[in-house]
VMD Tcl script that builds the backbone (N, CA, C; Angstrom):
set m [mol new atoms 495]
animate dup $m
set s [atomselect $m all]
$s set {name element resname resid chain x y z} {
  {N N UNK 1 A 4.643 -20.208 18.081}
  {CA C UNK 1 A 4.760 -18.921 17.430}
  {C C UNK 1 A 4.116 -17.857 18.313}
  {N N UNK 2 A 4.683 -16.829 18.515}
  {CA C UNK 2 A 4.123 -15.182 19.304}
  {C C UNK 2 A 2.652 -14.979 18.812}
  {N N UNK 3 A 2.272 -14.413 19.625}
  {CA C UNK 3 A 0.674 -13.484 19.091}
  {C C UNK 3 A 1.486 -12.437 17.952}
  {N N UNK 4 A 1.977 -11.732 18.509}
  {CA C UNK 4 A 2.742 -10.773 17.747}
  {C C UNK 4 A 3.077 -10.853 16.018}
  {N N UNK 5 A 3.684 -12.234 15.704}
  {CA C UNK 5 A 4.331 -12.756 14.761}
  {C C UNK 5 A 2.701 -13.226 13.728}
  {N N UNK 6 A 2.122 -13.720 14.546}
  {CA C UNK 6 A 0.637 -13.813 13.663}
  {C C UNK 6 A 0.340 -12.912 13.331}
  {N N UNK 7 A -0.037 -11.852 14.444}
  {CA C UNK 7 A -0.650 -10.452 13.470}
  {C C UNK 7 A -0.184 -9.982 12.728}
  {N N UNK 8 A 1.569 -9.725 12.116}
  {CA C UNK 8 A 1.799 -9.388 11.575}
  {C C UNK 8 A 1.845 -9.794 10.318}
  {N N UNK 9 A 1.546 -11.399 10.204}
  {CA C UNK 9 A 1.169 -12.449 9.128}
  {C C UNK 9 A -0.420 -11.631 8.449}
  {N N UNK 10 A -1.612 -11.196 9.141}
  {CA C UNK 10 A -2.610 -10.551 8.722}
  {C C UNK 10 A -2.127 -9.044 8.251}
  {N N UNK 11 A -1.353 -8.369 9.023}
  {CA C UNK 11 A -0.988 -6.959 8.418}
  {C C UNK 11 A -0.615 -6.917 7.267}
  {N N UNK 12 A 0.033 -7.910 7.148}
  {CA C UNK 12 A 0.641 -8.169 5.072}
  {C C UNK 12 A -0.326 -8.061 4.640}
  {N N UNK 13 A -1.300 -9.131 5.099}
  {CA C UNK 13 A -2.347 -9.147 3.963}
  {C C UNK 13 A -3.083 -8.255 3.894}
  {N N UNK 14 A -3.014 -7.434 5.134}
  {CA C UNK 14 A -3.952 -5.969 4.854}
  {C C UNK 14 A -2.921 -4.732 3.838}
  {N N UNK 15 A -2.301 -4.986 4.044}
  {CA C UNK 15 A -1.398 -3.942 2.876}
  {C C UNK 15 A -1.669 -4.760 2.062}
  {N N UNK 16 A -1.366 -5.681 1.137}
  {CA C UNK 16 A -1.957 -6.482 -0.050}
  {C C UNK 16 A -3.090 -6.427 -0.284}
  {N N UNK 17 A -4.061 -6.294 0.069}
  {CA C UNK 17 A -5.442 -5.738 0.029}
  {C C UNK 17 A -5.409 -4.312 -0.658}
  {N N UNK 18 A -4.503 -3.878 -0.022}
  {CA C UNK 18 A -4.430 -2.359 -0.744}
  {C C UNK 18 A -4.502 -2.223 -1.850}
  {N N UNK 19 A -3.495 -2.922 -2.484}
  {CA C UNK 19 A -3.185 -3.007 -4.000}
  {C C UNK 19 A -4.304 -2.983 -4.508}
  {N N UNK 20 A -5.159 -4.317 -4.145}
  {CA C UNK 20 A -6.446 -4.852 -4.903}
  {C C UNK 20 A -7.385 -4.006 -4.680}
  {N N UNK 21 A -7.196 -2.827 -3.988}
  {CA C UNK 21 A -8.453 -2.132 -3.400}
  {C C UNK 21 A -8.072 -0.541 -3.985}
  {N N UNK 22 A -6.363 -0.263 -4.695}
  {CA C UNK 22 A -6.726 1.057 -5.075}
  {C C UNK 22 A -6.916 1.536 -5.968}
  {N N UNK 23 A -7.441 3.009 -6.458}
  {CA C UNK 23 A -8.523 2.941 -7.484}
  {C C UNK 23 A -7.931 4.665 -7.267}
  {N N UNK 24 A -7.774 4.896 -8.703}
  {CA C UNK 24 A -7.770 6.577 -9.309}
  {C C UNK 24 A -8.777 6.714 -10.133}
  {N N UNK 25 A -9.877 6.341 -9.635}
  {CA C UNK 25 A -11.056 6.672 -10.778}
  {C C UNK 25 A -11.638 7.926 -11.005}
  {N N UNK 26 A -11.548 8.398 -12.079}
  {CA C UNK 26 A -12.341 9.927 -11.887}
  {C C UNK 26 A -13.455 10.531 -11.482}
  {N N UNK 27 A -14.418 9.290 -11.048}
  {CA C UNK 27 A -15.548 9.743 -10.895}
  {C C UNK 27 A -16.873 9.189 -11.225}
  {N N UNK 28 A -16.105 8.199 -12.894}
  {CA C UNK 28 A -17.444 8.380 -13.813}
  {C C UNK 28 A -18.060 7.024 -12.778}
  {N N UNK 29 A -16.975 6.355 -12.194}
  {CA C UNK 29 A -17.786 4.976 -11.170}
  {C C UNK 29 A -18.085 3.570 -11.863}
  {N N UNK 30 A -17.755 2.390 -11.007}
  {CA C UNK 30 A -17.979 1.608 -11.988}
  {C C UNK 30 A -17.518 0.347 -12.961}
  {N N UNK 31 A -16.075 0.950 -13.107}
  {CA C UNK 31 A -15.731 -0.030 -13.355}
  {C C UNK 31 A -14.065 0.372 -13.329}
  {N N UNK 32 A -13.227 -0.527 -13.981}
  {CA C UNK 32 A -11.762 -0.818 -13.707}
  {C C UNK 32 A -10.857 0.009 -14.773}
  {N N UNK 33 A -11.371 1.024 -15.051}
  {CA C UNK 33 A -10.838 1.546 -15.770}
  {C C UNK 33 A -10.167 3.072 -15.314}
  {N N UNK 34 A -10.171 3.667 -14.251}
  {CA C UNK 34 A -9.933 4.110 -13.422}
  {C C UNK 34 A -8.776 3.492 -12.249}
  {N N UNK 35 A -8.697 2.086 -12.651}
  {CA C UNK 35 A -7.491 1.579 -11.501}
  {C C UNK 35 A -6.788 0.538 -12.602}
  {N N UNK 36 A -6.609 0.841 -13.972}
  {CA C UNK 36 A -6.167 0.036 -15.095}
  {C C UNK 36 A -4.631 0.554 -14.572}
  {N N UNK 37 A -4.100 1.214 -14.009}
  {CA C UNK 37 A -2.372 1.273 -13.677}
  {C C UNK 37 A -2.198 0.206 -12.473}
  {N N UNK 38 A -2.748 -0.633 -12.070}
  {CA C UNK 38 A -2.452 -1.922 -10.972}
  {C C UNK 38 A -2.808 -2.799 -12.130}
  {N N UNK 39 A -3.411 -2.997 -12.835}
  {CA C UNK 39 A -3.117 -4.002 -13.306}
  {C C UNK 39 A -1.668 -4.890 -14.068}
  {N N UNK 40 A -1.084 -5.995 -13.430}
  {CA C UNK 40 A -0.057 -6.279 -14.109}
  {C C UNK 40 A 0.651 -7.104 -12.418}
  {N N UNK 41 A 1.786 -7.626 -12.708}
  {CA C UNK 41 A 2.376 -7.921 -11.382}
  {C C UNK 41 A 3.395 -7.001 -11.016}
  {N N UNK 42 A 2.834 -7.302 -9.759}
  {CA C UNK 42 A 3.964 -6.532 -8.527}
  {C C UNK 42 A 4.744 -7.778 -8.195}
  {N N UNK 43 A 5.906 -6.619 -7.399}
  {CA C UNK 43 A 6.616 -7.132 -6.161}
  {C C UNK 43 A 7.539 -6.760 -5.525}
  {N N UNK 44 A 7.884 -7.108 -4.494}
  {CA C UNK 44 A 8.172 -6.324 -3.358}
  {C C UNK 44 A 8.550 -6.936 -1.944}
  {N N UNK 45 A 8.432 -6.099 -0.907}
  {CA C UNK 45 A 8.920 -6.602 0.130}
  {C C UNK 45 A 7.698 -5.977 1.096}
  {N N UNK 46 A 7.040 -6.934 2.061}
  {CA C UNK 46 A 6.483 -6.127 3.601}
  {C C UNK 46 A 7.659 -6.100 4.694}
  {N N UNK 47 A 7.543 -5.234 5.738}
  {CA C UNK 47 A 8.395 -5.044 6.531}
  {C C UNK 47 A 8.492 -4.433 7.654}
  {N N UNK 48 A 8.244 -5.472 9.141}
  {CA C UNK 48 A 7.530 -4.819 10.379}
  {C C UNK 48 A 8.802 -3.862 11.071}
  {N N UNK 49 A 8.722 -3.008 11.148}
  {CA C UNK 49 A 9.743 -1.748 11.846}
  {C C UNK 49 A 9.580 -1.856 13.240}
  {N N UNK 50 A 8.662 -2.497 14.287}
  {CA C UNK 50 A 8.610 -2.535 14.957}
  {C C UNK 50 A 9.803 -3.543 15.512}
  {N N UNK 51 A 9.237 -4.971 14.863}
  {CA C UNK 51 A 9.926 -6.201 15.412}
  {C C UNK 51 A 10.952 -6.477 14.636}
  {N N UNK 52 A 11.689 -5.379 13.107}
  {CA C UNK 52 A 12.810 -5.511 12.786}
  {C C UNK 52 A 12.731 -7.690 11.976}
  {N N UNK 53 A 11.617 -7.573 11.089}
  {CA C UNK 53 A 11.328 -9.027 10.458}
  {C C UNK 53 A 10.571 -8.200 9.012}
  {N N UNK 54 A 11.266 -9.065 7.867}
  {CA C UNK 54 A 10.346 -8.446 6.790}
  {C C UNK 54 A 10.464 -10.186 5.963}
  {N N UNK 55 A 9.764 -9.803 5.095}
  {CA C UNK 55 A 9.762 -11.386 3.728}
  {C C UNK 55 A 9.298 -10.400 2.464}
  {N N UNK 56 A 9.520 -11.556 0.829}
  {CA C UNK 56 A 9.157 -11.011 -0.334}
  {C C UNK 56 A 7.298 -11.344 -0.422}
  {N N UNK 57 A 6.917 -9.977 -1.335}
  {CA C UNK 57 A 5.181 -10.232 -1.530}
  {C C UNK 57 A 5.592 -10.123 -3.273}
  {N N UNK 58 A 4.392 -10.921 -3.823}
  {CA C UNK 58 A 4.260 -10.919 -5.141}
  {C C UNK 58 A 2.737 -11.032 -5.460}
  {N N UNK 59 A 2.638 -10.569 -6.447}
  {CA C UNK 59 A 1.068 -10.372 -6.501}
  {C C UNK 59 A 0.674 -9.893 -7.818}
  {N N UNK 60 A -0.235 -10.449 -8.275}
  {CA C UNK 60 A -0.721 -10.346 -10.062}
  {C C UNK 60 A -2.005 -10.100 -9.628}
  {N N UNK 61 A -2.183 -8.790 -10.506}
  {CA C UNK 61 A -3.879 -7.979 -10.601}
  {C C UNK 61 A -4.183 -8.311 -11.914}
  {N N UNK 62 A -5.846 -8.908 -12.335}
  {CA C UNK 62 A -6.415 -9.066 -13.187}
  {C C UNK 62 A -7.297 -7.970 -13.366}
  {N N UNK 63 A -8.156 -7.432 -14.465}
  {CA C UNK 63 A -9.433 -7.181 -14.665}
  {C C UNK 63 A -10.652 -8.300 -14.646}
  {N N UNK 64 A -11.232 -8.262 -13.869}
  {CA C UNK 64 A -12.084 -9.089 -13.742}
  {C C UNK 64 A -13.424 -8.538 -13.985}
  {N N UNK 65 A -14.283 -8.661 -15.177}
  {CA C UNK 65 A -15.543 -7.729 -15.461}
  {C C UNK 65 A -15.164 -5.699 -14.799}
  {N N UNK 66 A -15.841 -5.883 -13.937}
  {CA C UNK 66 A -15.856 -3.770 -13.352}
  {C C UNK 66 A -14.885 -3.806 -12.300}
  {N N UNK 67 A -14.337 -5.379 -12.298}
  {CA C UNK 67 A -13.633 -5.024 -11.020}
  {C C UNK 67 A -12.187 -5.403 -10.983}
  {N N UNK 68 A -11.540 -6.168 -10.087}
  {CA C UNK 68 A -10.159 -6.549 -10.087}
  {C C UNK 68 A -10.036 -7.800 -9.191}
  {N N UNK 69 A -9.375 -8.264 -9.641}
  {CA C UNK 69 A -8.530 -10.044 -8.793}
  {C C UNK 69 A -7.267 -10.036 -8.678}
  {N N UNK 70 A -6.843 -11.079 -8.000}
  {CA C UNK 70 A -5.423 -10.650 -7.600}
  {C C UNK 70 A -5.103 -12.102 -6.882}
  {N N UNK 71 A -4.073 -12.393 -7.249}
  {CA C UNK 71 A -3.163 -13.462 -6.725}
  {C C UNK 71 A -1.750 -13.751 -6.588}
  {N N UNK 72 A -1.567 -14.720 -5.666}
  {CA C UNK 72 A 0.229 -13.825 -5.003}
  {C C UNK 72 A 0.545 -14.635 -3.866}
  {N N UNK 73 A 1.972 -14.305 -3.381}
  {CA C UNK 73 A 2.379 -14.923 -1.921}
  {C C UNK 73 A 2.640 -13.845 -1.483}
  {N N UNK 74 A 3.207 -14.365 0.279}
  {CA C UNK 74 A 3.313 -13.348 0.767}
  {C C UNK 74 A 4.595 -14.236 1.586}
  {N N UNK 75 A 5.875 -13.990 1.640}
  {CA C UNK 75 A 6.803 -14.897 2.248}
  {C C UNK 75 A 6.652 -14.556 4.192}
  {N N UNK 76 A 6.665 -15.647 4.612}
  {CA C UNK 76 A 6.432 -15.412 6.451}
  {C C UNK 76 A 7.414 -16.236 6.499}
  {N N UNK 77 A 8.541 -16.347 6.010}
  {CA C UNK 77 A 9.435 -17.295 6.562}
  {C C UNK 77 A 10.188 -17.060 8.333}
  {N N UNK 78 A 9.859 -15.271 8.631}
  {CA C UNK 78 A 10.414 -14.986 9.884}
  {C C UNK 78 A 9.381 -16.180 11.218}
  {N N UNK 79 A 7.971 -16.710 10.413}
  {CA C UNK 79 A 7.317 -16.988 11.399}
  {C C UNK 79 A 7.291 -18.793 11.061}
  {N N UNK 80 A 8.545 -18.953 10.327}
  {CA C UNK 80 A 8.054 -20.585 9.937}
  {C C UNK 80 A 6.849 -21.239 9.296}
  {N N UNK 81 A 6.457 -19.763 8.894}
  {CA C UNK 81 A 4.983 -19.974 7.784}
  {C C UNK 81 A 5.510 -20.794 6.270}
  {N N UNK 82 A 6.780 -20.137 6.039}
  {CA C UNK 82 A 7.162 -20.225 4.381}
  {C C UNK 82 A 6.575 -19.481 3.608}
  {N N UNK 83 A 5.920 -19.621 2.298}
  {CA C UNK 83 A 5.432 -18.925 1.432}
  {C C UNK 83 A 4.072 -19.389 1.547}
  {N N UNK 84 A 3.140 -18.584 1.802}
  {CA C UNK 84 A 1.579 -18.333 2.001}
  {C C UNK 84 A 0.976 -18.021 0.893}
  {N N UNK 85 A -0.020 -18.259 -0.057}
  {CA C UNK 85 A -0.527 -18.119 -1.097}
  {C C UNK 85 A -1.485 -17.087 -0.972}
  {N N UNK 86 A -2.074 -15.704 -1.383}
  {CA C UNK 86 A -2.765 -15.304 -1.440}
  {C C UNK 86 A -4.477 -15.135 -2.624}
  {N N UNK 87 A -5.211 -14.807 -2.142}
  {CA C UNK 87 A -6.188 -14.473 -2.923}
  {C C UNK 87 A -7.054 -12.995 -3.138}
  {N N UNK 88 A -7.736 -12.161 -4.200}
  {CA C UNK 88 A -8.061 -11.172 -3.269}
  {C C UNK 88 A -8.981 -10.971 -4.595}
  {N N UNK 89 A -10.083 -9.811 -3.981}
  {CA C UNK 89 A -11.065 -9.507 -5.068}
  {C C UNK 89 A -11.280 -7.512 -4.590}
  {N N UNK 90 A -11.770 -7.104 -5.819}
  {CA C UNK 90 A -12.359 -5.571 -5.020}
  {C C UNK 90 A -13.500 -5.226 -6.541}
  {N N UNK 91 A -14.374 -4.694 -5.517}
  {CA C UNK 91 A -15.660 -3.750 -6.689}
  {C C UNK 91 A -15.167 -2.518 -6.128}
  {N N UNK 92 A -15.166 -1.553 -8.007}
  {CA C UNK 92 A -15.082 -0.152 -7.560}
  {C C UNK 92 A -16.370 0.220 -8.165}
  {N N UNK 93 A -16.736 1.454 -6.981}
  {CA C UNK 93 A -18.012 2.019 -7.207}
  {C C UNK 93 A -17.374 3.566 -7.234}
  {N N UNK 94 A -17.277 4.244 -8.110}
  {CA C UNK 94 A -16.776 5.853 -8.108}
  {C C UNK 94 A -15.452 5.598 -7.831}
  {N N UNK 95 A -15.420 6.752 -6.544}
  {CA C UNK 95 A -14.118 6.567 -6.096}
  {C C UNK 95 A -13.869 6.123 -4.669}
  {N N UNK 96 A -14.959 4.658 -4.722}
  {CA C UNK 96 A -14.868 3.703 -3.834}
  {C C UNK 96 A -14.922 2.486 -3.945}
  {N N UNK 97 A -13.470 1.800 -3.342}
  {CA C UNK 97 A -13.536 0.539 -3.765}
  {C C UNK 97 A -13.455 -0.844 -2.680}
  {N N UNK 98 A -14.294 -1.101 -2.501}
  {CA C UNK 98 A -14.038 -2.397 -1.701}
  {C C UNK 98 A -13.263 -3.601 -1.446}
  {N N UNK 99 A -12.384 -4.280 -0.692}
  {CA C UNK 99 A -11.520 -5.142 -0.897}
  {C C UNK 99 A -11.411 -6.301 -0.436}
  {N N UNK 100 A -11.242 -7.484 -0.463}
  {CA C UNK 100 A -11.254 -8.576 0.442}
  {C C UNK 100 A -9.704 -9.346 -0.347}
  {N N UNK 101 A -9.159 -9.491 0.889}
  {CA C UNK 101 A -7.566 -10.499 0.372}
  {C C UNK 101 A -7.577 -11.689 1.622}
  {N N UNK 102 A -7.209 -12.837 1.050}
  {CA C UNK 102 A -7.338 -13.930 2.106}
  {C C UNK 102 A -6.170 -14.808 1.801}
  {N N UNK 103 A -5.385 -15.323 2.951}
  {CA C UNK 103 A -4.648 -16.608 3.086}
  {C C UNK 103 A -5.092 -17.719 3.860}
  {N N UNK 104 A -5.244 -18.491 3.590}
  {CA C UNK 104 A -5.692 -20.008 4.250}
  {C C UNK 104 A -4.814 -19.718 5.831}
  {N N UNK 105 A -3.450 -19.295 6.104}
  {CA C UNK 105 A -3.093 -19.571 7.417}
  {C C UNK 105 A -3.362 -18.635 8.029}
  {N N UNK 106 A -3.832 -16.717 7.425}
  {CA C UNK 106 A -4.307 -15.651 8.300}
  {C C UNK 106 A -5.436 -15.325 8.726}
  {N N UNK 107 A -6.356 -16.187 7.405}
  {CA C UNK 107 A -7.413 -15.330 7.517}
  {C C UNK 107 A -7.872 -14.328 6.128}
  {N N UNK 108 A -9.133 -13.517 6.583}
  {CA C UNK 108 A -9.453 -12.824 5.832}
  {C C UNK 108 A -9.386 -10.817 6.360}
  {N N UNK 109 A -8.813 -9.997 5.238}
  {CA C UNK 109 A -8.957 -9.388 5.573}
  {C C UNK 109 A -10.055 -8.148 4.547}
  {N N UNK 110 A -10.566 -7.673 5.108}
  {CA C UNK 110 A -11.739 -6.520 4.365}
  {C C UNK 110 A -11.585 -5.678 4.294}
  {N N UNK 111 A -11.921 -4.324 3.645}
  {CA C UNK 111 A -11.856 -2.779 4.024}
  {C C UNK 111 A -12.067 -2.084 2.956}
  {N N UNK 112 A -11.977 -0.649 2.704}
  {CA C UNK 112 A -12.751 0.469 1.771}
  {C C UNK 112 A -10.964 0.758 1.258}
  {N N UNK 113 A -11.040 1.779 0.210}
  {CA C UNK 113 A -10.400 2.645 -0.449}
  {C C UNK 113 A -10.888 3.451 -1.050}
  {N N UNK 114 A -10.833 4.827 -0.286}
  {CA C UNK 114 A -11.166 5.923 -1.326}
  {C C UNK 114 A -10.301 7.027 -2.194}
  {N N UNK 115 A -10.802 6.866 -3.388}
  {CA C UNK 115 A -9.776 8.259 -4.719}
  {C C UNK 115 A -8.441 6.897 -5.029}
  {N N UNK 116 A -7.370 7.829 -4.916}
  {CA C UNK 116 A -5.795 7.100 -5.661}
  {C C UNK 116 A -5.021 7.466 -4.396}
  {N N UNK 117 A -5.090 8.488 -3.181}
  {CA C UNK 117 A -4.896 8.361 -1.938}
  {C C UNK 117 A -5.197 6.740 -1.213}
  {N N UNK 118 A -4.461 6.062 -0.828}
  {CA C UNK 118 A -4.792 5.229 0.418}
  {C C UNK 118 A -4.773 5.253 1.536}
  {N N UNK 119 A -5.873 4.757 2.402}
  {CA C UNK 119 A -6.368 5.435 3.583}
  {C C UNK 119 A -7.269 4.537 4.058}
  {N N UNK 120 A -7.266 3.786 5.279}
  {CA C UNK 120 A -8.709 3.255 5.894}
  {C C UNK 120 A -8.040 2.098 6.800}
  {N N UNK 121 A -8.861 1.283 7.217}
  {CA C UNK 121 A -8.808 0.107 8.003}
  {C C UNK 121 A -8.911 -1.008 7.247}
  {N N UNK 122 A -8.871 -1.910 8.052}
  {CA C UNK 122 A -9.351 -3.739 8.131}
  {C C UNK 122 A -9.272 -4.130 9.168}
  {N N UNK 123 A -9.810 -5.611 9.026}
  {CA C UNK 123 A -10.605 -6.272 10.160}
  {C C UNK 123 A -10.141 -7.700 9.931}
  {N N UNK 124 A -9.092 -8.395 10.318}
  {CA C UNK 124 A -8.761 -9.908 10.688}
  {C C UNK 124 A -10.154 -10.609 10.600}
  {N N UNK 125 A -10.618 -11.445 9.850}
  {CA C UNK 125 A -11.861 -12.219 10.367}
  {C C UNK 125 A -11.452 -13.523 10.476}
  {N N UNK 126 A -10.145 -14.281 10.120}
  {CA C UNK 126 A -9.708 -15.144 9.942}
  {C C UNK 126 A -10.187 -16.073 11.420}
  {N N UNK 127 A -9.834 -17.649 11.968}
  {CA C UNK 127 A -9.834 -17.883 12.931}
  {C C UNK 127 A -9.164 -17.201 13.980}
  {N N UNK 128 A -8.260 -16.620 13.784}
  {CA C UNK 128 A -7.071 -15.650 14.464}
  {C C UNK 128 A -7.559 -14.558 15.362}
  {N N UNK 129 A -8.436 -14.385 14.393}
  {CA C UNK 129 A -9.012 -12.671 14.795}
  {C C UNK 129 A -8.148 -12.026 15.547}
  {N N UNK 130 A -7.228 -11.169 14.512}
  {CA C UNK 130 A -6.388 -10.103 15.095}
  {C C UNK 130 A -6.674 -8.845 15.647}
  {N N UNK 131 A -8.288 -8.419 14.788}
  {CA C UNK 131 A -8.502 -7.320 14.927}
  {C C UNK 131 A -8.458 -6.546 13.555}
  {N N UNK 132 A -8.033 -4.912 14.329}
  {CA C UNK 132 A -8.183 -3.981 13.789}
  {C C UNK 132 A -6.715 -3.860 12.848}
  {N N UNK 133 A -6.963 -3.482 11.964}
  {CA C UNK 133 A -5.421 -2.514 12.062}
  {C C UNK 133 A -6.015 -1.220 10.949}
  {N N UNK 134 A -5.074 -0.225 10.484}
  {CA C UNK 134 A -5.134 1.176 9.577}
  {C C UNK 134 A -4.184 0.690 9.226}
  {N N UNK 135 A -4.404 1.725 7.977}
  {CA C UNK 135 A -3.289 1.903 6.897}
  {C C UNK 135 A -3.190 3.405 5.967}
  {N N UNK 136 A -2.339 3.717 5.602}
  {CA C UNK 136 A -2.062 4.815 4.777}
  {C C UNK 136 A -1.038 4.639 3.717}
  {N N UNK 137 A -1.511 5.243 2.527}
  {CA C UNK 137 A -0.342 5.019 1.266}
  {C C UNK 137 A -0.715 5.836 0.401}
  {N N UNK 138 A 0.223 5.563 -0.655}
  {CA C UNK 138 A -0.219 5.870 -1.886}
  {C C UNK 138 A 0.872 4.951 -2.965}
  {N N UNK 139 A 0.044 5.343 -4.049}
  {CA C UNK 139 A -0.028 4.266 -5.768}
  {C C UNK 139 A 0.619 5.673 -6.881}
  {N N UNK 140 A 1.111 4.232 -7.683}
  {CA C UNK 140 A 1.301 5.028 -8.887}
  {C C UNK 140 A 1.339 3.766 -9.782}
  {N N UNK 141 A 2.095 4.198 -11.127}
  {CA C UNK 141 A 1.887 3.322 -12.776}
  {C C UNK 141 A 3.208 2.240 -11.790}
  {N N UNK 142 A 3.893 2.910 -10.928}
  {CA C UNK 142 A 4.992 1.971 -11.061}
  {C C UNK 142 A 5.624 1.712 -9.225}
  {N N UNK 143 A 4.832 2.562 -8.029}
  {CA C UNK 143 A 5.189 1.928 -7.016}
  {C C UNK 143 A 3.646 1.948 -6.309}
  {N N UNK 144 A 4.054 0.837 -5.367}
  {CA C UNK 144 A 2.549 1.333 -4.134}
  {C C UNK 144 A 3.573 0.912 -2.698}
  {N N UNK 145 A 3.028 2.205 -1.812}
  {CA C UNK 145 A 3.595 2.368 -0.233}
  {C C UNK 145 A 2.484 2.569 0.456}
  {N N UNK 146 A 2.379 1.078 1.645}
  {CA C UNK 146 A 1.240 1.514 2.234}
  {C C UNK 146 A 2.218 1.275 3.995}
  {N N UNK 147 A 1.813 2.491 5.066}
  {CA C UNK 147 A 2.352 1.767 6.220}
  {C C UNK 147 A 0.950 1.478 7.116}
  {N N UNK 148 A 1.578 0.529 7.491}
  {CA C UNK 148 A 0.293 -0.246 8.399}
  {C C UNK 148 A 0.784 -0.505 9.694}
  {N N UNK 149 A -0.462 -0.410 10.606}
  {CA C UNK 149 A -0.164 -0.339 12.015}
  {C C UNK 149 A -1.265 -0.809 12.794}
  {N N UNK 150 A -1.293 -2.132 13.297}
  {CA C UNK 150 A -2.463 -2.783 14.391}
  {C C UNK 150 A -2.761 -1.325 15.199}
  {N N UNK 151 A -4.027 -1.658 15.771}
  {CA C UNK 151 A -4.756 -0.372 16.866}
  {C C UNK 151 A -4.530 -1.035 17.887}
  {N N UNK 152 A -4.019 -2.417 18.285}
  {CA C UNK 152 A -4.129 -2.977 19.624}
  {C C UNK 152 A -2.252 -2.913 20.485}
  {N N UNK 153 A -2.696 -2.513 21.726}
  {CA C UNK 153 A -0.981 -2.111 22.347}
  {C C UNK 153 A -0.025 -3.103 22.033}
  {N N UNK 154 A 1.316 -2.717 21.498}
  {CA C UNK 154 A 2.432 -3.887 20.949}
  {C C UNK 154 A 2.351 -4.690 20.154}
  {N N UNK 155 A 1.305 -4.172 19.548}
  {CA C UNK 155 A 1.449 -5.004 17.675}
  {C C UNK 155 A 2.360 -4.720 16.661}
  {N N UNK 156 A 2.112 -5.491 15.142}
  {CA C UNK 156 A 2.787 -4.742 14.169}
  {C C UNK 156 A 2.686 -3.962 13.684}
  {N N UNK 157 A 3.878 -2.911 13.356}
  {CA C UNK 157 A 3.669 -1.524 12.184}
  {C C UNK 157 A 4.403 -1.771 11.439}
  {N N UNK 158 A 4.304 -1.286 10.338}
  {CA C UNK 158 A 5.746 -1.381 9.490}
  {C C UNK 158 A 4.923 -0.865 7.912}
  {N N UNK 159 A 5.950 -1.692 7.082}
  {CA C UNK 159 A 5.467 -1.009 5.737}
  {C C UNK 159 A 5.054 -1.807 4.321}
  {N N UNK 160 A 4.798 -1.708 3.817}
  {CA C UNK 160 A 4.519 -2.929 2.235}
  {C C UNK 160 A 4.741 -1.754 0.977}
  {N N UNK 161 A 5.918 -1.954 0.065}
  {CA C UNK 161 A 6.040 -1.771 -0.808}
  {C C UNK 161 A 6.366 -2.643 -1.969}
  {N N UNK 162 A 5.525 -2.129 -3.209}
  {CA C UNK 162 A 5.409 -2.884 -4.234}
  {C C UNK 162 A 6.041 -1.875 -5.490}
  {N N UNK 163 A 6.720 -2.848 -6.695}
  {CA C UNK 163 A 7.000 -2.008 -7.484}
  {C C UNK 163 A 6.498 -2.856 -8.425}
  {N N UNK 164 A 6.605 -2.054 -10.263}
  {CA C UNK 164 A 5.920 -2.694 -11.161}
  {C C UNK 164 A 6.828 -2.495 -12.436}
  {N N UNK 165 A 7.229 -3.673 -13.200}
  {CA C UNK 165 A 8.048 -2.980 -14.088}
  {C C UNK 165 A 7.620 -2.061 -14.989}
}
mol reanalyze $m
mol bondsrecalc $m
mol representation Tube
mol addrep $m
């Protein structure tokens, strides 16, 4: 399998992270009541624009005490992965929320979300270590668009959208 085709196996999961990580909280801080419109399942498609390869993502958000959980696949069939199982957790503090989403074959990925805007990085920690990548999006009761793009030359970009019935 490509270097290429891996990272883009972690970029999913950094847009899936998103989900679990965004938060319209007003302010008061705290807890999940402010990001109560993700709760429920998604699904959708990721999709690298670069290398012209996409698969289906699915993904169920819980309330979990102040915060949120989340579980799901993420299809890599372009990389002979198949269907990859995900996991993911986030604490919101105001209108900041922390995220961690992990697959057994990528790795782990981490990062912030601030307001109902999406916006920030992650960090591959997996054995893989891809690195860096950014992201930008935005959420609503019924879609989330995040596009994501490695920082390292000739990686993946592309996009992850989720809808909700």
């Amino acid at each position: 399998m490509r270097m290429w085709q891996k990272m883009l196996g972690v970029v999913v999961v950094s847009g899936l992270g998103l989900v679990v990580g965004c938060d319209s909280s007003d302010g008061d801080g705290g807890t999940a009541e402010g990001a109560h419109f993700l709760i429920g399942t998604w699904s959708g498609t990721w999709e690298d624009t670069r290398f012209s390869v996409s698969g289906p993502v699915d993904i169920t958000i819980t309330q979990d005490g102040a915060g949120l959980a989340a579980v799901g696949s993420v299809g890599l069939m372009p990389f002979g992965l198949l269907s990859q199982n995900l996991t993911g957790s986030a604490t919101i503090d105001g209108e900041v929320v922390t995220f961690s989403m992990t697959s057994e074959s990528i790795g782990a990925i981490t990062g912030t979300v601030s307001g109902s805007s999406i916006s920030g990085s992650g960090e591959s920690t997996g054995v893989l270590s891809f690195g860096p990548v950014t992201y930008t999006g935005s959420a609503n009761g019924s879609t989330i668009s995040v596009d994501f793009e490695f920082t390292r030359s000739g990686a993946g970009r592309g996009t992850v959208t989720l809808t909700k019935p």
